[in-house]
BALODO-888269 format. One record per residue (C-alpha): x negated, y, z; chain. Coordinates in steps of 0.5 Angstrom, whole numbers, plus 500, padded with zeros to 3 digits. Last residue first. Layout:
BEGIN
{c1: X, c2: Y, c3: Z, c: A}
...
//
This chain:
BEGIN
{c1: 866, c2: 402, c3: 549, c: A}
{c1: 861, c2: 403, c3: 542, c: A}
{c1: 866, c2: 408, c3: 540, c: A}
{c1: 860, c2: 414, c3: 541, c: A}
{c1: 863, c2: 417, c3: 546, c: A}
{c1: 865, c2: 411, c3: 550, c: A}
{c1: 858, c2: 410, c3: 549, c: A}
{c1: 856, c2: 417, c3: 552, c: A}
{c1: 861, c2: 416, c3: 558, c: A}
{c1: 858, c2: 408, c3: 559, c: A}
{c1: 851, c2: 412, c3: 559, c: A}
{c1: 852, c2: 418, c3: 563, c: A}
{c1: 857, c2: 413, c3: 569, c: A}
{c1: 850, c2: 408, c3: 569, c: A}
{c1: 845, c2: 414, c3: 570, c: A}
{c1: 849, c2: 416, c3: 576, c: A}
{c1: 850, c2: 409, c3: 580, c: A}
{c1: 843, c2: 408, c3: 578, c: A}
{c1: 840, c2: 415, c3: 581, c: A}
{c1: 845, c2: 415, c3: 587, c: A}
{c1: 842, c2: 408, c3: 589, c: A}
{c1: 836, c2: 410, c3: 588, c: A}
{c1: 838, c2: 418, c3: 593, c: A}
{c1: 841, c2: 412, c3: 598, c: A}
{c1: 834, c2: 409, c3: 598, c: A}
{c1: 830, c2: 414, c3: 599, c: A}
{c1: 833, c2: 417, c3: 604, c: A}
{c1: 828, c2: 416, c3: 610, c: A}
{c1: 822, c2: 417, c3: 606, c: A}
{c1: 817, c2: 411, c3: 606, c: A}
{c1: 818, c2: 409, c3: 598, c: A}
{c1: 821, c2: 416, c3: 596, c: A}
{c1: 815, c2: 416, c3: 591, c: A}
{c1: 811, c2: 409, c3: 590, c: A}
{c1: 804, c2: 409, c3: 593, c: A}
{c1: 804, c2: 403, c3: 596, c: A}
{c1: 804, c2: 398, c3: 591, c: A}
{c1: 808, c2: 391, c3: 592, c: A}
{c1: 814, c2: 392, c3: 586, c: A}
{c1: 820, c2: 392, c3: 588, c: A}
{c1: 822, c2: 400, c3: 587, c: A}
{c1: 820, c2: 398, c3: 580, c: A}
{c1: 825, c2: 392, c3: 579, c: A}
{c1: 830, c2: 396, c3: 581, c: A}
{c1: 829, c2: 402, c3: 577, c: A}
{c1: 828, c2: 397, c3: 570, c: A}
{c1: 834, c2: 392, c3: 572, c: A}
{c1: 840, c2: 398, c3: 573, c: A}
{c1: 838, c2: 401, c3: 567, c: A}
{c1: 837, c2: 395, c3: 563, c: A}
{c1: 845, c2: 394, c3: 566, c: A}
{c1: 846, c2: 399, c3: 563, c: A}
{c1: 843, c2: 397, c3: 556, c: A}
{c1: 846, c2: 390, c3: 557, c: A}
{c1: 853, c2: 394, c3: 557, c: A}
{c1: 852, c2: 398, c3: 550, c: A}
{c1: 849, c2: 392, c3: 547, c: A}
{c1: 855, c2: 387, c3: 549, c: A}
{c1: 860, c2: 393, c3: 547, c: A}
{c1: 857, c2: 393, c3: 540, c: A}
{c1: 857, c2: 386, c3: 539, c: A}
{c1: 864, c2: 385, c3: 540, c: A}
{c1: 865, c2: 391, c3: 535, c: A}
{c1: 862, c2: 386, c3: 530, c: A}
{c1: 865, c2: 381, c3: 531, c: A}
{c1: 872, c2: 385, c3: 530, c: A}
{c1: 869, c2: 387, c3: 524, c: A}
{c1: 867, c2: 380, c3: 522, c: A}
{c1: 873, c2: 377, c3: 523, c: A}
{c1: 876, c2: 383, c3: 519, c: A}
{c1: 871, c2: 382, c3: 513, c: A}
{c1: 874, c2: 374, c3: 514, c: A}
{c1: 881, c2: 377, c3: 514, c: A}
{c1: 881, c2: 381, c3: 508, c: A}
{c1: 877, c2: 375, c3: 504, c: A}
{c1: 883, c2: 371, c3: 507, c: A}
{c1: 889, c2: 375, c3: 505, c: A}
{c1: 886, c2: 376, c3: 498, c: A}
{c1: 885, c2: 369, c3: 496, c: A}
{c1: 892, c2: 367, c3: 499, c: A}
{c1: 894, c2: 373, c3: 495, c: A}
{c1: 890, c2: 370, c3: 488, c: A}
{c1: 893, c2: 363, c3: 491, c: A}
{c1: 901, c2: 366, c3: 491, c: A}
{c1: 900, c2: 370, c3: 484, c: A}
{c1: 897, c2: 363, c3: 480, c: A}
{c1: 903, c2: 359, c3: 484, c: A}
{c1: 908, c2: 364, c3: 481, c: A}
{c1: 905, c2: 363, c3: 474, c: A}
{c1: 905, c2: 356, c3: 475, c: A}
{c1: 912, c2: 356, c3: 477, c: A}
{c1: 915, c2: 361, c3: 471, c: A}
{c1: 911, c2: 356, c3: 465, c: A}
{c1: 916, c2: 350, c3: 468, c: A}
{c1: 922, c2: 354, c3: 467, c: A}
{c1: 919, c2: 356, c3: 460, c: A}
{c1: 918, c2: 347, c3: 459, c: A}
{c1: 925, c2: 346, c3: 461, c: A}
{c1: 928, c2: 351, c3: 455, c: A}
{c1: 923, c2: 347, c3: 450, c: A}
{c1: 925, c2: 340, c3: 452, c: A}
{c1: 933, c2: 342, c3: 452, c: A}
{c1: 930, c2: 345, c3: 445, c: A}
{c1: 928, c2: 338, c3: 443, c: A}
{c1: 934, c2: 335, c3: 445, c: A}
{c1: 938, c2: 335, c3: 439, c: A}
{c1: 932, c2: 333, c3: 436, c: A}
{c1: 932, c2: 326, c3: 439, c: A}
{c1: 926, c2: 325, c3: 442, c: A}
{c1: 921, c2: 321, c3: 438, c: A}
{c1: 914, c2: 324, c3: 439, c: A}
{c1: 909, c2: 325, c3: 433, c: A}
{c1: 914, c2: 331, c3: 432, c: A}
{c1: 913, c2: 335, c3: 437, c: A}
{c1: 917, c2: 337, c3: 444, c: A}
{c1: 914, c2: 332, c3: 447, c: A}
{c1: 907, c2: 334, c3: 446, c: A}
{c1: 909, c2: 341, c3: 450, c: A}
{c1: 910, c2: 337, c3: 455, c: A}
{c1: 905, c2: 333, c3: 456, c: A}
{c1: 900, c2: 339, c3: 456, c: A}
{c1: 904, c2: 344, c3: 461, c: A}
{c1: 904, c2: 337, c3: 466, c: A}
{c1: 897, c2: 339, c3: 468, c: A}
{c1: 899, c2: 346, c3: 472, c: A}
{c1: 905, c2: 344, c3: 476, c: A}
{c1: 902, c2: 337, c3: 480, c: A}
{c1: 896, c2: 339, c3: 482, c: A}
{c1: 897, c2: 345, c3: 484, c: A}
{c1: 901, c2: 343, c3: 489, c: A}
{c1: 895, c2: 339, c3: 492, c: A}
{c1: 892, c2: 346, c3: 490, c: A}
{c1: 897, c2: 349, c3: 494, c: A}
{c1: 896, c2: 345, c3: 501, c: A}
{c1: 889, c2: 346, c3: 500, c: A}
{c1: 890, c2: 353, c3: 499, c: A}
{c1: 895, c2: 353, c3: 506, c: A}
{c1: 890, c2: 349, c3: 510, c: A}
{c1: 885, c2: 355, c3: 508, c: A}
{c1: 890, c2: 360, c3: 512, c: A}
{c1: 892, c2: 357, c3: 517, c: A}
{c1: 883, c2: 356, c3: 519, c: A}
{c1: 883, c2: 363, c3: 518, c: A}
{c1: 887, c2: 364, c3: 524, c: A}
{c1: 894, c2: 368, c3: 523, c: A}
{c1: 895, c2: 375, c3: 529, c: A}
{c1: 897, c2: 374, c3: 535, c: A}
{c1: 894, c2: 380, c3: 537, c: A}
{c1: 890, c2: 385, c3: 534, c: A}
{c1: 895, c2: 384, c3: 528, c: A}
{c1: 892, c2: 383, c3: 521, c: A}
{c1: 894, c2: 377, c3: 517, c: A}
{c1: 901, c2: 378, c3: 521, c: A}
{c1: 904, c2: 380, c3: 516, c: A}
{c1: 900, c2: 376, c3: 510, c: A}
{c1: 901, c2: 370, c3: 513, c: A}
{c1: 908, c2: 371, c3: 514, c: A}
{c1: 909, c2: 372, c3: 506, c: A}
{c1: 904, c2: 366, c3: 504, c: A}
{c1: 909, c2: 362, c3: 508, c: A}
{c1: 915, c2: 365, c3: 506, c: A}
{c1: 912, c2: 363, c3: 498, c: A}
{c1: 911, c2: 357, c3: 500, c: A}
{c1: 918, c2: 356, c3: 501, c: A}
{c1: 920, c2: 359, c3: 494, c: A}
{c1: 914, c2: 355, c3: 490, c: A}
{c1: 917, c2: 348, c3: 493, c: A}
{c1: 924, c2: 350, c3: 490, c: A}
{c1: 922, c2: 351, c3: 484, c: A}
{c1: 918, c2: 345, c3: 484, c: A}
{c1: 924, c2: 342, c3: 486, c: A}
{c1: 927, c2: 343, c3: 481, c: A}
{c1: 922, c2: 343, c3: 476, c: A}
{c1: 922, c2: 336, c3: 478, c: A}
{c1: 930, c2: 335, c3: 477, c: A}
{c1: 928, c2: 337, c3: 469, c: A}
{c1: 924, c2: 332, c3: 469, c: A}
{c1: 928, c2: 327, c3: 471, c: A}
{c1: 933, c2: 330, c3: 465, c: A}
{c1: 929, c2: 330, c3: 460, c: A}
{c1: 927, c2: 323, c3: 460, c: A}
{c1: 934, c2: 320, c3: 462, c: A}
{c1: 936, c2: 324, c3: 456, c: A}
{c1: 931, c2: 321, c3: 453, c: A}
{c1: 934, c2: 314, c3: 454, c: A}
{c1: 939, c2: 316, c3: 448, c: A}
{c1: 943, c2: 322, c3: 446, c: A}
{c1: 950, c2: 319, c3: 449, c: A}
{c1: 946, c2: 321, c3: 456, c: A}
{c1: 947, c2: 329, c3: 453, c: A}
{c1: 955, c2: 327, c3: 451, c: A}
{c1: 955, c2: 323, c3: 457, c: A}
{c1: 955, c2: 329, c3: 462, c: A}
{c1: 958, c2: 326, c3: 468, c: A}
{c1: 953, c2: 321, c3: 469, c: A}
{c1: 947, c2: 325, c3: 467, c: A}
{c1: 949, c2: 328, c3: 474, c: A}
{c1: 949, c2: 321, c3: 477, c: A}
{c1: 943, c2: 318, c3: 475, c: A}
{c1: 939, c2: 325, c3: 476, c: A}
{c1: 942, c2: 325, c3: 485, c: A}
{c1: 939, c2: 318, c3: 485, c: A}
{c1: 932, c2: 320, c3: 482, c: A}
{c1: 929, c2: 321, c3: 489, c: A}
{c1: 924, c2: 326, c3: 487, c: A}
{c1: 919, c2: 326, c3: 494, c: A}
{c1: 918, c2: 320, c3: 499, c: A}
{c1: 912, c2: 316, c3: 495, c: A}
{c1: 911, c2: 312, c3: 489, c: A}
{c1: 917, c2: 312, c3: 483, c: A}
{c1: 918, c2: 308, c3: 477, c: A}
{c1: 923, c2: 309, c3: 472, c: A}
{c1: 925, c2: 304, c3: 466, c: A}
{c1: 928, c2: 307, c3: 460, c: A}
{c1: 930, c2: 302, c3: 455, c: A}
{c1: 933, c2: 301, c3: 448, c: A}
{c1: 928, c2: 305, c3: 444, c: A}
{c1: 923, c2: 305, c3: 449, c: A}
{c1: 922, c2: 310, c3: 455, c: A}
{c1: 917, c2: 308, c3: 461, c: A}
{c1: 918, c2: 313, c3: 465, c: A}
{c1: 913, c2: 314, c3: 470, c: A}
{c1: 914, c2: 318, c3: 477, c: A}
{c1: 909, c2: 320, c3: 482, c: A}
{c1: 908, c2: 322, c3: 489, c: A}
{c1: 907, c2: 329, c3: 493, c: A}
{c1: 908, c2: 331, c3: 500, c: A}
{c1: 908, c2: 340, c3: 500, c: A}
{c1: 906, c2: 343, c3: 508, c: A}
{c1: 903, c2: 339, c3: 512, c: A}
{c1: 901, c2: 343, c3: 518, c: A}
{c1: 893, c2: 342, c3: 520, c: A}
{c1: 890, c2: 348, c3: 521, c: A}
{c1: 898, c2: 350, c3: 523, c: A}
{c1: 903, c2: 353, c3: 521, c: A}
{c1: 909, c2: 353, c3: 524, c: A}
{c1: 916, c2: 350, c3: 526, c: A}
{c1: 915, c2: 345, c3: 520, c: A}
{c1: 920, c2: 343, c3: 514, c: A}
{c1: 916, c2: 339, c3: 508, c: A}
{c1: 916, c2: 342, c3: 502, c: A}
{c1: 917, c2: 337, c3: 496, c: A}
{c1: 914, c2: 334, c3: 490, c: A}
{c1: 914, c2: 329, c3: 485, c: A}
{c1: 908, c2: 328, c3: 480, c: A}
{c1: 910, c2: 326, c3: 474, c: A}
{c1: 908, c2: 320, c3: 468, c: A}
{c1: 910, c2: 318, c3: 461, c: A}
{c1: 909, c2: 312, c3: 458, c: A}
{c1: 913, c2: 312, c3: 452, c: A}
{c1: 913, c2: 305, c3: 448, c: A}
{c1: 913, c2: 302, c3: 441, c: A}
{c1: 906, c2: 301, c3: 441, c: A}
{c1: 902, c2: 305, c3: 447, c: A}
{c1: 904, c2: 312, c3: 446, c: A}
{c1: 902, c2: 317, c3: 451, c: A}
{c1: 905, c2: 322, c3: 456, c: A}
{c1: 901, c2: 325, c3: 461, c: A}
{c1: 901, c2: 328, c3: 469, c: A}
{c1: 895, c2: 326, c3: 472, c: A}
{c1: 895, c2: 320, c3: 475, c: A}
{c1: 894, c2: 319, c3: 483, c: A}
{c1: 900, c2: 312, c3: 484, c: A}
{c1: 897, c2: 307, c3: 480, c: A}
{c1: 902, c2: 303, c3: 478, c: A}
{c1: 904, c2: 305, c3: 471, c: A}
{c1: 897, c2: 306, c3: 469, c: A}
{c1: 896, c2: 299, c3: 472, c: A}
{c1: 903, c2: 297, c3: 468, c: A}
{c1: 900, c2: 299, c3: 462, c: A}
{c1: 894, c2: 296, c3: 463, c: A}
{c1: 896, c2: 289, c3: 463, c: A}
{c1: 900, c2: 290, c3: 457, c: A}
{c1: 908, c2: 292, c3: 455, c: A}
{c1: 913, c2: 289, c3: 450, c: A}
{c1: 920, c2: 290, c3: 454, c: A}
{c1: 921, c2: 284, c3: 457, c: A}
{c1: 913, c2: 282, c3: 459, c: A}
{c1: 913, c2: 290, c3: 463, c: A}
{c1: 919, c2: 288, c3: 467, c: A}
{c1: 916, c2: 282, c3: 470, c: A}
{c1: 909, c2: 286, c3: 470, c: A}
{c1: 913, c2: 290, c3: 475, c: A}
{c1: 915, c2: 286, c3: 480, c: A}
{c1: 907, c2: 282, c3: 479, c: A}
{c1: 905, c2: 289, c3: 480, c: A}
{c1: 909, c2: 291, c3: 486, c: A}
{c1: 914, c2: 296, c3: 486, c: A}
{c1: 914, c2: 303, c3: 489, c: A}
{c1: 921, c2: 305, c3: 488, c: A}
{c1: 924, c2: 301, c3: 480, c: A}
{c1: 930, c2: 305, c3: 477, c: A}
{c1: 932, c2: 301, c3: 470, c: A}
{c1: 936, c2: 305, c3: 465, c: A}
{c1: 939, c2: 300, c3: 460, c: A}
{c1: 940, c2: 302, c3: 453, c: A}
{c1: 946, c2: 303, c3: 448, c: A}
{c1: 948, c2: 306, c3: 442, c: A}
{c1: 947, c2: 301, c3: 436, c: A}
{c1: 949, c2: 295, c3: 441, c: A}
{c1: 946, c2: 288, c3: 440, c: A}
{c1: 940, c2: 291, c3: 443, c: A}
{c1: 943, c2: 294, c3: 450, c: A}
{c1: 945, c2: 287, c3: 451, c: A}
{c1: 939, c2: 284, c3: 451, c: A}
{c1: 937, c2: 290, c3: 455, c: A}
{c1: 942, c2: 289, c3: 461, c: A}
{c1: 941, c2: 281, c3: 461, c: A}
{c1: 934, c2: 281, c3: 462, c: A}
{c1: 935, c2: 288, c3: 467, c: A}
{c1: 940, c2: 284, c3: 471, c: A}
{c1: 947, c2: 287, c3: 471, c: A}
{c1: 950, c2: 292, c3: 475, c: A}
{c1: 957, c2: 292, c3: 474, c: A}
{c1: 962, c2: 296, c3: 469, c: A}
{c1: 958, c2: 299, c3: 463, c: A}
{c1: 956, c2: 307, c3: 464, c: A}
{c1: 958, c2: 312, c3: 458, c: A}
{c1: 953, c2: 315, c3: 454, c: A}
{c1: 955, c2: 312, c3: 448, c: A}
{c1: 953, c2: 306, c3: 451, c: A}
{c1: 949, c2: 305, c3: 458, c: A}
{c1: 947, c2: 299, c3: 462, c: A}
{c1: 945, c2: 300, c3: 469, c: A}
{c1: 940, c2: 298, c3: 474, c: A}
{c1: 939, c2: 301, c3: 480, c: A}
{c1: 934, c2: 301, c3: 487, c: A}
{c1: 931, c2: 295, c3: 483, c: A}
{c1: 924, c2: 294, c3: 487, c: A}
{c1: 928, c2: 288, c3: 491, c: A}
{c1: 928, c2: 285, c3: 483, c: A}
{c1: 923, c2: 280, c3: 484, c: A}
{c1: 925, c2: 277, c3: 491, c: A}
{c1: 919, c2: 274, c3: 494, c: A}
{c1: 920, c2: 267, c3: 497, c: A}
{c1: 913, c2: 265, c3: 494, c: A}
{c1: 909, c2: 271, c3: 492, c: A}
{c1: 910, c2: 273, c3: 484, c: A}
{c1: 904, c2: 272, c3: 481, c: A}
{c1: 905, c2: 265, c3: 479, c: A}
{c1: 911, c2: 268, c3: 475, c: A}
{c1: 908, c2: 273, c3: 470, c: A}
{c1: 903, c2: 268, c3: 467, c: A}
{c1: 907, c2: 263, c3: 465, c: A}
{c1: 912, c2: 267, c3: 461, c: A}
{c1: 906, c2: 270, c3: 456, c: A}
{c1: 904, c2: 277, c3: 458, c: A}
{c1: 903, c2: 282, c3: 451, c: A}
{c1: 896, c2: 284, c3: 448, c: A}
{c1: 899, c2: 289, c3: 445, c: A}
{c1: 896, c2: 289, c3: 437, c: A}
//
C-alpha cells in the first residue's frame, strides 16, 4: 500500500509567497493525440484527462522543489520516496514500478564548446530527467541545462498519430531525443580523441598527459549516462511493463541506436588508453635522452674538475709546475680532451 500525502501536509511545505507552479515550464491536455486549447492547470488537466478514454496531460517541470513536487505527487497517487527518487539529481538511469506509476529516470547530455583542450576544460554537461508515467499522466522532471524537452513536445506534436498511443509516446520520445544528443556528444568527442591522437607525438606542441586524462574523465562522466541506460530499457520493451504494443518496436529500434553509442564510447576510450600509454612511454623516452645529455656533459665537465683540481693541489713536485708554458699546454689538454669527449658522445647519441 502507497503511503500517500494527505491535503494538509503538502501545503505547509510550500514557503510563504511561493508560487507552486513557477516549476511548470508546459502543461497540456491531450486527446486522440491532438493538444486541447489553453494551458490549463495540471489538477484541472488530469481530471479532465480522466473523463476522456484517450486523453492525458503532459506535465513539464524544470529543477522543482520538493513541496512543488510533492503537489504533483499527492494528485497522481505517489509516496515521499518517490518524489526524493525523483528529486535526486545523481540517479542511475532506471525504470521501476511504484503502484500504478512508472518511474523512469535519464541522464541528459551535452557537448560543451571550448577553443581547446585543456587540463581542466569541460568537455560533456550532464543532468537528469524523470518521467513519471501513469495511465492518464506523464510528468517530466529535469535537473540542469542539458536535454531541453521543448523541441520533444513539439515534435510529437505534429505527429499525432504517435502522441495518439498514449503518455508512452512522451516516453519514447524523450528518450529518443537523449540518444540524439548522446549521438551527438559521441561525434564531438570523437574530434577531441581525433586532435589528440595527431599531435600525441609532435616533439613540439605536442598534447600533455594532463589533456589526455581530463578527457577520460570527462568520458567516463559520459559514460555514465549511456552505458546504464541498456538495462532499463530493454525492460521497457517487456511485457511486465505496459507500453502500448504498437510502440514496442519504436522501443526496440531506439534501443540499437542506444547500443552504437556505447560501442563508439567503448572504442574512443580503448584510444584514449592507447594515446596515453604511448605518450607516457614517449615521456619516459624524452626523459631519458634528457638524462643522457646531463651524464654526457657532467662528464666533460668531470674532466675539466679533475685536471684543475690536481694542478691546485700544494705540492711541489707536479710536472709542468714551474715550467714556463705549463699553463697554456693544461689549458690545451683540457680544451682537447673536452672536443674528444663531446665528439665521441655525439657519436654515440648521447648529445
Amino acid at each position: 500500500m502507497l503511503q500517500q500525502f494527505q491535503p494538509h501536509e503538502r501545503l505547509p511545505h510550500l514557503l510563504p509567497g511561493q508560487d507552486p507552479d513557477d516549476a511548470v515550464v508546459d502543461c497540456a491536455l491531450y486527446v486522440r493525440g491532438v493538444r486541447q486549447p489553453g494551458r490549463p492547470s495540471f489538477e484541472d488537466a488530469y481530471a479532465a484527462a480522466r473523463r476522456r478514454r484517450n486523453g492525458f496531460v503532459w506535465l513539464g517541470l524544470f529543477e522543482p522543489t520538493w513541496a512543488q513536487l510533492a503537489v504533483v505527487a499527492d494528485l497522481v497517487g505517489l509516496d515521499e520516496a518517490a518524489v526524493d527518487q525523483t528529486l535526486a539529481r545523481d540517479r542511475r538511469p532506471a525504470v521501476e514500478r511504484r503502484g500504478d506509476v512508472t518511474v523512469l529516470t535519464l541522464r541528459t547530455a551535452r557537448y560543451v564548446d571550448h577553443v581547446e583542450l585543456t587540463a581542466t576544460s569541460e568537455v560533456v554537461d550532464t543532468g537528469a530527467v524523470t518521467l513519471l508515467i501513469g495511465r492518464h499522466f506523464v510528468v517530466s522532471v529535469r535537473h540542469g541545462g542539458a536535454g531541453a524537452l521543448a523541441d520533444v513536445r513539439g515534435g510529437l506534436q505534429e505527429r499525432p498519430t504517435l502522441l495518439g498511443q498514449g503518455p508512452w509516446s512522451v516516453g519514447y520520445a524523450v528518450i529518443e531525443r537523449m540518444v540524439e544528443l548522446y549521438h551527438d556528444v559521441a561525434t564531438h568527442v570523437e574530434q577531441d580523441v581525433e586532435k589528440l591522437e595527431e599531435t600525441a607525438f609532435l616533439r613540439v606542441g605536442g598534447c600533455d598527459v594532463q589533456q589526455i586524462y581530463q578527457l577520460k574523465r570527462e568520458l567516463v562522466e559520459f559514460k555514465r549516462a549511456v552505458l546504464p541506460l541498456q538495462q532499463p530499457l530493454r525492460r521497457v520493451t517487456e511485457p511486465a511493463v505496459d507500453v502500448p504494443p504498437a510502440l514496442r518496436q519504436y522501443f526496440l529500434d531506439v534501443h540499437a541506436r542506444l547500443n552504437q553509442v556505447v560501442e563508439r564510447v567503448g572504442s574512443y576510450n580503448e584510444l584514449l588508453d592507447s594515446i596515453l600509454q604511448a605518450r607516457l612511454a614517449q615521456v619516459g623516452l624524452d626523459q631519458n635522452n634528457d638524462m643522457r645529455k646531463i651524464a654526457a656533459w657532467a662528464a666533460i665537465a668531470a674532466m675539466q674538475t679533475a685536471i684543475a683540481g690536481l694542478y691546485g693541489m700544494n705540492f711541489t713536485n707536479i710536472p709542468g709546475l714551474n715550467w714556463r708554458y705549463g699553463f697554456a699546454v693544461v689549458l690545451l689538454v683540457m680544451v682537447a680532451g673536452a672536443v674528444v669527449l663531446h665528439r665521441l658522445f655525439r657519436r654515440s647519441g648521447w648529445l
